[in-house]
C-alpha angles and dihedrals in degrees: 000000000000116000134184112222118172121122113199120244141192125243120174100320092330147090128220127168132199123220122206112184096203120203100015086133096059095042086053096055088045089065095038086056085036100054091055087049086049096051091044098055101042082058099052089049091053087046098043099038090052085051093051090052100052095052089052093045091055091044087055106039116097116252118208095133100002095221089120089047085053092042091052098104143152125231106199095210096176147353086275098023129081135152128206113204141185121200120169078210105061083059117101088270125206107224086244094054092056099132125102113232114158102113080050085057091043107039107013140223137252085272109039124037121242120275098203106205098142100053096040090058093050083059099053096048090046098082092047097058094038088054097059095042089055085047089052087050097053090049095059109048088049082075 
């Protein structure tokens, strides 16, 4: 912990105060510590909390051919990005199946309601990742 030490004394008819920041070493090698913590975890969440999507989405989605369960993927695009997609077309597709039909599933068209797969999984990973970001937080502010 950083703390200012310094007491104001008099010499001749002036004053004059020394001030002594103690610690700041070892605060400075607590964020350093801290910041690959930081990046590490953040990492983790993004990647844990795409995983956790895509099960759910496939749990969700409705499965008459399964090509859209097997189309339901995640593309890791950096150490904070990931997408999870769903494409009726990345399935094993019969030649006869080759339309791609994920946005009518999700949102769904004049003639058959929304399923909405996609958006429900985002909801259920949401308070994961929200959670150990909070958690990051705390614990970086407790420095």
């Amino acid at each position: 912990m950083a703390v200012i030490r310094g007491l104001p004394k008099q010499t001749g008819l002036t004053v004059t105060g020394d001030v002594h920041v103690l610690g700041v070493q070892a605060a400075i090698a607590k964020l350093q510590s801290m910041k690959r913590f930081a990046q590490l975890e953040l990492g983790f969440t993004v990647t844990a909390t795409a995983a956790i999507m895509e099960t759910r989405a496939k749990e969700l989605v409705p499965k008459i051919t399964h090509n859209l369960e097997h189309g339901i993927k995640t593309q890791h695009i950096g150490p904070y990005d990931s997408i999870v997609a769903a494409s009726s077309m990345d399935g094993d597709v019969e030649a006869k199946n080759k339309k791609e039909y994920a946005a009518f599933v999700e949102f769904g068209t004049s003639k058959m309601a929304p399923r909405r797969f996609m958006t429900n999984a985002w909801r259920d990973s949401y308070p994961f990742a929200v959670g150990r970001l909070q958690s990051l937080a705390a614990r970086i502010q407790s420095l």
